[in-house]
C-alpha positions in Angstrom: -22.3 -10.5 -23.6 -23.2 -12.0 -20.3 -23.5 -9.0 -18.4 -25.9 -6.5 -21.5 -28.1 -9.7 -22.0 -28.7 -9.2 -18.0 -28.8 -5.6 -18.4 -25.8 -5.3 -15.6 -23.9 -2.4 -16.0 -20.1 -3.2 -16.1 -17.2 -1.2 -17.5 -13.7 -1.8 -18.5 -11.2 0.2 -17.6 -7.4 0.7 -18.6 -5.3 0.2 -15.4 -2.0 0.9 -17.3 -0.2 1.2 -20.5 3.2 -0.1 -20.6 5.8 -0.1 -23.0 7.3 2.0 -26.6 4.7 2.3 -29.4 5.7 -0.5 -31.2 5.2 -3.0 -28.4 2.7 -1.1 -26.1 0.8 -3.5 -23.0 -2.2 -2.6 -21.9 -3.8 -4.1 -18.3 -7.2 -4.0 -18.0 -9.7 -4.7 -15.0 -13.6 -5.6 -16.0 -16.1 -3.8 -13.2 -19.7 -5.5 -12.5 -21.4 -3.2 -10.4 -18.9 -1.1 -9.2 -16.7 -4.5 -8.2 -13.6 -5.4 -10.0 -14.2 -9.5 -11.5 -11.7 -10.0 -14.0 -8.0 -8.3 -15.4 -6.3 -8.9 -18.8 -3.6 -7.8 -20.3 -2.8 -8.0 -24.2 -1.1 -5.7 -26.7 -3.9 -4.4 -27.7 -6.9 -2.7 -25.3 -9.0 -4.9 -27.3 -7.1 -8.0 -26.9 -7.0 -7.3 -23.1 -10.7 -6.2 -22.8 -11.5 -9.5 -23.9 -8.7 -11.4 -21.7 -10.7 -9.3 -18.8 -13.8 -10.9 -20.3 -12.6 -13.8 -20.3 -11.5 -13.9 -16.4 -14.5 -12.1 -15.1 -16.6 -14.5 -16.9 -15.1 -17.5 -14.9 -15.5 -15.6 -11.7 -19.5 -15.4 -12.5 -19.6 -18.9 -13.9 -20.6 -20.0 -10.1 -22.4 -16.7 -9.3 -25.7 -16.4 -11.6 -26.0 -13.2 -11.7 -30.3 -11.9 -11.4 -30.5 -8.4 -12.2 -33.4 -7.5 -9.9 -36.5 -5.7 -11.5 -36.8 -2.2 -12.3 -38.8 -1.7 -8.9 -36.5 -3.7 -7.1 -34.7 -2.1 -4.7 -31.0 -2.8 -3.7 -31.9 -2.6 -0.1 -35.4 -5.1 -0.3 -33.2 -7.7 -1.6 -32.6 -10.1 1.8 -30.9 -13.6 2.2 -29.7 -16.0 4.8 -26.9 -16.3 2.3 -25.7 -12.5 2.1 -22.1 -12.1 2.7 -20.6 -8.1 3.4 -18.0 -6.8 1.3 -16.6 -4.4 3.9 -13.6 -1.8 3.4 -12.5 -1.5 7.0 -10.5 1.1 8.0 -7.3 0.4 10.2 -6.1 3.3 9.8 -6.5 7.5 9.7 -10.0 7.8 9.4 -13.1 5.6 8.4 -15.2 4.1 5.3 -18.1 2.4 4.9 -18.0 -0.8 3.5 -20.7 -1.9 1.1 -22.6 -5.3 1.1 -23.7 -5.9 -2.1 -22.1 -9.5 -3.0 -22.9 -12.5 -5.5 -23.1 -15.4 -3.8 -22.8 -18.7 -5.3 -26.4 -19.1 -5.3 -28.8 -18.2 -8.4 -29.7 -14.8 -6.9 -28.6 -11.4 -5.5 -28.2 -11.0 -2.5 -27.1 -7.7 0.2 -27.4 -7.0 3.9 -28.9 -3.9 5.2 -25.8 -0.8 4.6 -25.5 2.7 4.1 -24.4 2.2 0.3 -26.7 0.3 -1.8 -24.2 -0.8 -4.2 -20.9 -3.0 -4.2 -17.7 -0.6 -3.8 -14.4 -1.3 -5.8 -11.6 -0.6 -2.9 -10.1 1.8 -5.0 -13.7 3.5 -5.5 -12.3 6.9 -4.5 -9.5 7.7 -6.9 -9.3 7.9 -10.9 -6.8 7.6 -13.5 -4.9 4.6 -12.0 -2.2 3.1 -13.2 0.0 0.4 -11.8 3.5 1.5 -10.5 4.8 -1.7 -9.9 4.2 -5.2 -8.6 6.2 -8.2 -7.3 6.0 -10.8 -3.9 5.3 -7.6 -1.5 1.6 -6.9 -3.7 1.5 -4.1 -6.0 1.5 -0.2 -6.1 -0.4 2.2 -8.3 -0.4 6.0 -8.4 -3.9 7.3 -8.2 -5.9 10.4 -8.2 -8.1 11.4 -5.6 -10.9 13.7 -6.8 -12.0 15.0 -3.4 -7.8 16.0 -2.2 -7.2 16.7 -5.9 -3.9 15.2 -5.9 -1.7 11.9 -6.6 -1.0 9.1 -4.0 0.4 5.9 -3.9 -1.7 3.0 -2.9 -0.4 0.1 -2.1 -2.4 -3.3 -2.4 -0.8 -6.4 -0.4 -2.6 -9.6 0.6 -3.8 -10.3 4.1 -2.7 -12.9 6.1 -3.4 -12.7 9.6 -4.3 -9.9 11.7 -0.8 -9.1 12.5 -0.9 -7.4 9.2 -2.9 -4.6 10.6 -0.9 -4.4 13.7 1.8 -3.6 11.9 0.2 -0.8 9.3 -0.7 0.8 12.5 3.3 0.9 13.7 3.5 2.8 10.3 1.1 4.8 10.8 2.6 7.0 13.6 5.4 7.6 11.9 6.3 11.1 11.2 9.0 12.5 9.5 10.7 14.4 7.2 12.2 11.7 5.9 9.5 8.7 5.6 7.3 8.8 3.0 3.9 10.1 4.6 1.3 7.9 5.3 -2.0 8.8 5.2 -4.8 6.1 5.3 -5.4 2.4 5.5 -8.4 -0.3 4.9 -9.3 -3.4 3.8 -11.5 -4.8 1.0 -12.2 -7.9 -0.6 -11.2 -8.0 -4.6 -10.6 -10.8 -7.4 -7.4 -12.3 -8.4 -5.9 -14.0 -11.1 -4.6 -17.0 -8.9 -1.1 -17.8 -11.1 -0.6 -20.9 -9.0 -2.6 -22.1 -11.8 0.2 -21.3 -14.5 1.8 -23.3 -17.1 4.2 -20.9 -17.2 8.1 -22.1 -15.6 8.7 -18.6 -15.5 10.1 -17.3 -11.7 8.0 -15.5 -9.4 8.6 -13.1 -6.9 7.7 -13.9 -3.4 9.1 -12.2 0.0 8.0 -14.1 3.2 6.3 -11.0 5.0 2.9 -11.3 7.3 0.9 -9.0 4.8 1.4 -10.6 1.3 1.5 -14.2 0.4 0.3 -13.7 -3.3 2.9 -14.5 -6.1 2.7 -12.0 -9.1 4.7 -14.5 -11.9 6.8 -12.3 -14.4 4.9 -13.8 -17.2 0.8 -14.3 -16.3 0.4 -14.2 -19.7 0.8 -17.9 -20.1 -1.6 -18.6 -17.0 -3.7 -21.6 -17.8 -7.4 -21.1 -18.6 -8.5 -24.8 -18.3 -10.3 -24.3 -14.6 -12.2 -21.7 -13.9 -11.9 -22.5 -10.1 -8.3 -21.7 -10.4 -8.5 -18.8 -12.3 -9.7 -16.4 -10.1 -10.0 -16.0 -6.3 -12.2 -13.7 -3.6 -9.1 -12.6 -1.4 -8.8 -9.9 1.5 -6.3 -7.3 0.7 -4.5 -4.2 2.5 -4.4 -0.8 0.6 -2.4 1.6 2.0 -2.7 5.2 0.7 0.7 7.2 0.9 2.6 10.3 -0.2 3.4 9.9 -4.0 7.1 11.3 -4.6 6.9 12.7 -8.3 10.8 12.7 -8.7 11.5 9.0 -8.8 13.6 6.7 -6.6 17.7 6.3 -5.8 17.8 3.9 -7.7 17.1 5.8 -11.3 19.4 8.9 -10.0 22.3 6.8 -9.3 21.9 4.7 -12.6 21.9 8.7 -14.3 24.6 9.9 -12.5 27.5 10.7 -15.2 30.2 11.6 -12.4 30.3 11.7 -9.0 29.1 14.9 -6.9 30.9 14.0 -3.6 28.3 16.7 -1.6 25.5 15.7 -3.5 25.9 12.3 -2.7 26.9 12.8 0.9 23.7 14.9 1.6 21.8 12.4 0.2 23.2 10.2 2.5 23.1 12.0 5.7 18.9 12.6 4.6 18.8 8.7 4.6 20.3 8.0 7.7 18.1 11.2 9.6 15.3 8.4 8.1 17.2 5.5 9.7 17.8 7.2 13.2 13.9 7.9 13.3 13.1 4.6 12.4 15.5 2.9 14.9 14.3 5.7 17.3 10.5 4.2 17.2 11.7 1.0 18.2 10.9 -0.5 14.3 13.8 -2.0 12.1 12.7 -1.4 8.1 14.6 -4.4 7.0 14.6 -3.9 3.2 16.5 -0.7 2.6 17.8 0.1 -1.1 18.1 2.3 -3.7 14.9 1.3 -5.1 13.0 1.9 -2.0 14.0 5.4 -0.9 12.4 8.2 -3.2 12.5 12.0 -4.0 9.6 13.7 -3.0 8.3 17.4 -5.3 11.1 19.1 -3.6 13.6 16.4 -4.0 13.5 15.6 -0.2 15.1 12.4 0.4 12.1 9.9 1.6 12.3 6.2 2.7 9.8 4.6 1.9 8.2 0.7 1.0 8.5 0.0 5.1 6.0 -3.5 4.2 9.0 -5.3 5.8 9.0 -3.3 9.0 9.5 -4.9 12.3 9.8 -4.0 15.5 12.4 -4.2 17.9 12.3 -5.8 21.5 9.7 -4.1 23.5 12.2 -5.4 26.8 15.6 -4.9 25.4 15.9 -2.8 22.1 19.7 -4.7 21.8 18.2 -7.8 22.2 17.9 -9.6 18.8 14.5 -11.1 18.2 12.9 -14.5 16.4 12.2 -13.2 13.2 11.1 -14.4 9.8 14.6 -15.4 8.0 15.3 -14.7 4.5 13.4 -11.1 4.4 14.6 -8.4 2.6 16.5 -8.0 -1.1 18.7 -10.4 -1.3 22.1 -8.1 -2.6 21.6 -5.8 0.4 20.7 -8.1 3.1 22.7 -8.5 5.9 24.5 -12.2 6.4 22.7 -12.7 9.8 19.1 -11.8 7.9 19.6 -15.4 6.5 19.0 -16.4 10.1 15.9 -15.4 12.4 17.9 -13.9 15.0 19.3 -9.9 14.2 18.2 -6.9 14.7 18.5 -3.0 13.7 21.8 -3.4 12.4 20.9 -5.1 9.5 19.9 -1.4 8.5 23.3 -0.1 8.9 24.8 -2.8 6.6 22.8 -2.1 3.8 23.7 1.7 4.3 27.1 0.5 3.7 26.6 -0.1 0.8 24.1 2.5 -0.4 26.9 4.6 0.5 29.3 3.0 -1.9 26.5 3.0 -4.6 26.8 7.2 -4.2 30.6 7.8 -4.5 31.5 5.1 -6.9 30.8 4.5 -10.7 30.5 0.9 -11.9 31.4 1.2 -15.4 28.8 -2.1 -16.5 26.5 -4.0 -15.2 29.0 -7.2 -15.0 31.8 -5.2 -13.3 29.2 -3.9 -10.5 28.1 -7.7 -10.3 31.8 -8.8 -10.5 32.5 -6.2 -7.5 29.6 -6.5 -5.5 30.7 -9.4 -3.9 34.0 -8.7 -2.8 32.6 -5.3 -1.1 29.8 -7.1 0.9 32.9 -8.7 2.5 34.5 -5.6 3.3 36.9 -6.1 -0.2 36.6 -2.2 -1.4 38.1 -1.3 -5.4 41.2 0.1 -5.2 40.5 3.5 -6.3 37.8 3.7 -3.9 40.2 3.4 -1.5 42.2 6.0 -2.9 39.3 8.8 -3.2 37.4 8.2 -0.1 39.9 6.5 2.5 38.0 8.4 5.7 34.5 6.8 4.0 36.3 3.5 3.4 36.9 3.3 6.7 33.2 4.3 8.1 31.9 2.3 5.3 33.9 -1.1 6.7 32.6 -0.7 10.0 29.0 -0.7 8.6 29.8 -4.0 6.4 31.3 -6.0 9.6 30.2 -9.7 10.0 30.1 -9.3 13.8 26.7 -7.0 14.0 27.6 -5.5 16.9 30.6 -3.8 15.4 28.6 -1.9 13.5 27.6 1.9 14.3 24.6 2.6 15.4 22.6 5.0 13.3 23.4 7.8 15.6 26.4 6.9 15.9 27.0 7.0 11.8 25.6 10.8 12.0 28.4 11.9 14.5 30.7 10.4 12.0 29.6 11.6 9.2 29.5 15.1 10.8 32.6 14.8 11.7 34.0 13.7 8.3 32.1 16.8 7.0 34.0 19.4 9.6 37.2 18.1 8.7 36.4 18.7 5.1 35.7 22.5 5.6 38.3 23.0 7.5 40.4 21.4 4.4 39.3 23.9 1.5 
C-alpha cells in the first residue's frame, strides 16, 4: 500500500454500522497522520476499507507524500508553501489547531505550532458513529474520553462568516428546554464531492448560511473517473451538543398505540416553554418538527437541530425581515416561509400541527398523507373535531394564513393553561 511502502502510519476506522445482519453497511474513514483522507462504505468492512482506499488514494494522488527521516523532526520541517490546518474555536472554550498539511508539492511541509502532528477535528472523542446526515451536514454521537460521556457533534459546511455569527446566537442559549450546547470550532477535513455522481438519485439540500454540501441518498454510485472530483479540502463547523439517549418525537408518536390526552398535552406545553424562550431571545428556529425535538435521560422535552435559526429584527421584533425563502421541512413550513418576508410565527404554525400529530392517530401512512393537506388549511378530521373541540379551536388559530392571527407563543401558554383549568375543574 501507498502509505506502509512510505512507512506513514494510517488507520481505518469504522464510523458506523448500519442495517439487520443480513444486509449490514459499514462506513469507513482512512486516517494519514491523524487526518481523515478518504471514506467508503460497502457491505462488508473489507469492501469499504478498500472504497476508503480508494478515495484517500485520489486525495494523495496530488500530494506526494515524503515521510521525513527518522531524525527528522516535525517541527525542523519549514516551507514557503506550508499551509495551517487550524481548529478554531467560536465557541465555549479554545483548541489549538495543528499545522501539519500536504501540500501539492513533492514534500512535507508544517509551520511552527504547539502540536507536531496534523489533528482529525474529531481528535477528542472515540467510538463515533454517524446519527444522521442530509442537506443541513451530518451528526454523529461520540465519546469524549476526558468528560467520559456521549455528545452529539454536528459537522455542517462553512460558508461565510455569518455561519459563526450565528453558532454564537446559539450558544447563549439556556434552557431547560433546548438541547445544551456546549462547544464549537472549525477544522478543515476531506469530502467525497457527489457533484461528481452518476447517480440520478435526489439529494438533500436546505439553503442555510452554514451548509452548502449535498449528501446524495445513494453515494454509492459516485463516479471514480477524476480524482479531482472525488475528494475536496473543505472548512466545516462542528458543533458539540447534549446527546438525548431517549430518541426524538418523531419515533414516540410513530409508537404511540392510543392516545394519552396528558401525556401528549405536557409534551406540548414542554415544547412551547422551548418556543417562548426562543422567541424570547429575539431568534426564530424556523424548522420545528417531530424529528427535531428530542428526549433527553430524563425524558425532558428538548428542541433541538436550531441550524436554521434566525434572528428577529434587532429594531422591531414584529417587523418581518428579508430572509432566505424556502427554509425549513417542507410539510411543516408555514405558507409565507415560501416567501423571504415572515417572522416568529412561522413557529407557531408548525406547532399547530405538532399538536395534531399528539392527539390524533393516522391509521396509515397514505391516510396521514391524504389528511395532511386538508389540515394545513385549517380542514381538521371529523372526529378530531369531536374529541378535542377546545384544541380544534386553539389549533385553527395557530394554522391561520394571515400570520398575524396567530398566537404568540405566550399567548398559546395562557391558552393552554387555561384549557388545562377548565379540565380539572371538569373531573
Amino acid at each position: 500500500m501507498f502509505c506502509a511502502k512510505r512507512n506513514i502510519n494510517y488507520e481505518f476506522r469504522e464510523i458506523s454500522k448500519k442495517g439487520p445482519p443480513h444486509d449490514t453497511w459499514f462506513t469507513v474513514h482512512l486516517y494519514i497522520e491523524n487526518e481523515m483522507f478518504g471514506e467508503g462504505q460497502g457491505k462488508s468492512k473489507r469492501a469499504a476499507d478498500m472504497e476508503a482506499a480508494r478515495t484517500g488514494l485520489a486525495a494523495l494522488q496530488n500530494r506526494k507524500i515524503q515521510k521525513p527521516s527518522p531524525d527528522t523532526s516535525w517541527d525542523s520541517l519549514q516551507g514557503s508553501n506550508c499551509r495551517s490546518n487550524d481548529r478554531k474555536s467560536v465557541g465555549n472554550g479554545t483548541t489549538d489547531g495543528s499545522a501539519v498539511v500536504f501540500t501539492e508539492r513533492s514534500s512535507l511541509h508544517t509551520t511552527q505550532s504547539k502540536t507536531n502532528v496534523a489533528q482529525s477535528p474529531l481528535s477528542e472523542f472515540e467510538d463515533i458513529t454517524e446519527l444522521s446526515a442530509g442537506g443541513f451536514g451530518k451528526v454523529f454521537k461520540a465519546w469524549k474520553t476526558m468528560d467520559l460521556k456521549y455528545y452529539a457533534v454536528k459537522k455542517v459546511k462553512m460558508r461565510n462568516e455569518k455561519c459563526k455569527s450565528e453558532v454564537q446566537a446559539l450558544a447563549r442559549l439556556d434552557h431547560p428546554n433546548i438541547v445544551r450546547y456546549f462547544h464549537s470550532w472549525t477544522g478543515t477535513d476531506f469530502s467525497i464531492d457527489t457533484r461528481s455522481c452518476s447517480s440520478s438519485s435526489s439529494s438533500s439540500n436546505i439553503h442555510s448560511d452554514c451548509s452548502t454540501e449535498d449528501y446524495s441518498s445513494d453515494a454509492r454510485s459516485c463516479s471514480l473517473s477524476s480524482s479531482r472530483n472525488i475528494t475536496q479540502r473543505n472548512e466545516y463547523l462542528y458543533i458539540q451538543m447534549e446527546f438525548c439517549e431517549n430518541g426524538d418525537l418523531r419515533d414516540w408518536i410513530s409508537n404511540m398505540k392510543t392516545v394519552d390526552k396528558k401525556k401528549s398535552l405536557d409534551i406540548f406545553r414542554n415544547i412551547v416553554e422551548g418556543v417562548i424562550y426562543i422567541h424570547s431571545e429575539k431568534l426564530i428556529h424556523r424548522d420545528l418538527k417531530p424529528a427535531n425535538i428530542f428526549f433527553a435521560k430524563d425524558m425532558r422535552v428538548k428542541i433541538g437541530d436550531l441550524g436554521l435559526v434566525t434572528q428577529m429584527s434587532s429594531e422591531d421584533s414584529t417587523e418581518a425581515l428579508i430572509r432566505t425563502d424556502g427554509t425549513g421541512t417542507k410539510s411543516y413550513m408555514a405558507p409565507e416561509q415560501d416567501y423571504s418576508n415572515y417572522n416568529s410565527e412561522v413557529d407557531i404554525f408548525a406547532l399547530g400541527l405538532i399538536l395534531v400529530e399528539l392527539l390524533y392517530l393516522f391509521g396509515t401512512v397514505h391516510e396521514k398523507n391524504d389528511e395532511w393537506g386538508k389540515i394545513r388549511n385549517c380542514q381538521m378530521p371529523e372526529k378530531f373535531v369531536a374529541n378535542y373541540p377546545v384544541e380544534t379551536y386553539i389549533i385553527m388559530s395557530m394554522l391561520s394564513t394571515d400570520p398575524t392571527k396567530r398566537p404568540t407563543a405566550t399567548k398559546l401558554k395562557e391558552l393552554l393553561e387555561e384549557k388545562s383549568y377548565s379540565d380539572s375543574r371538569t373531573y
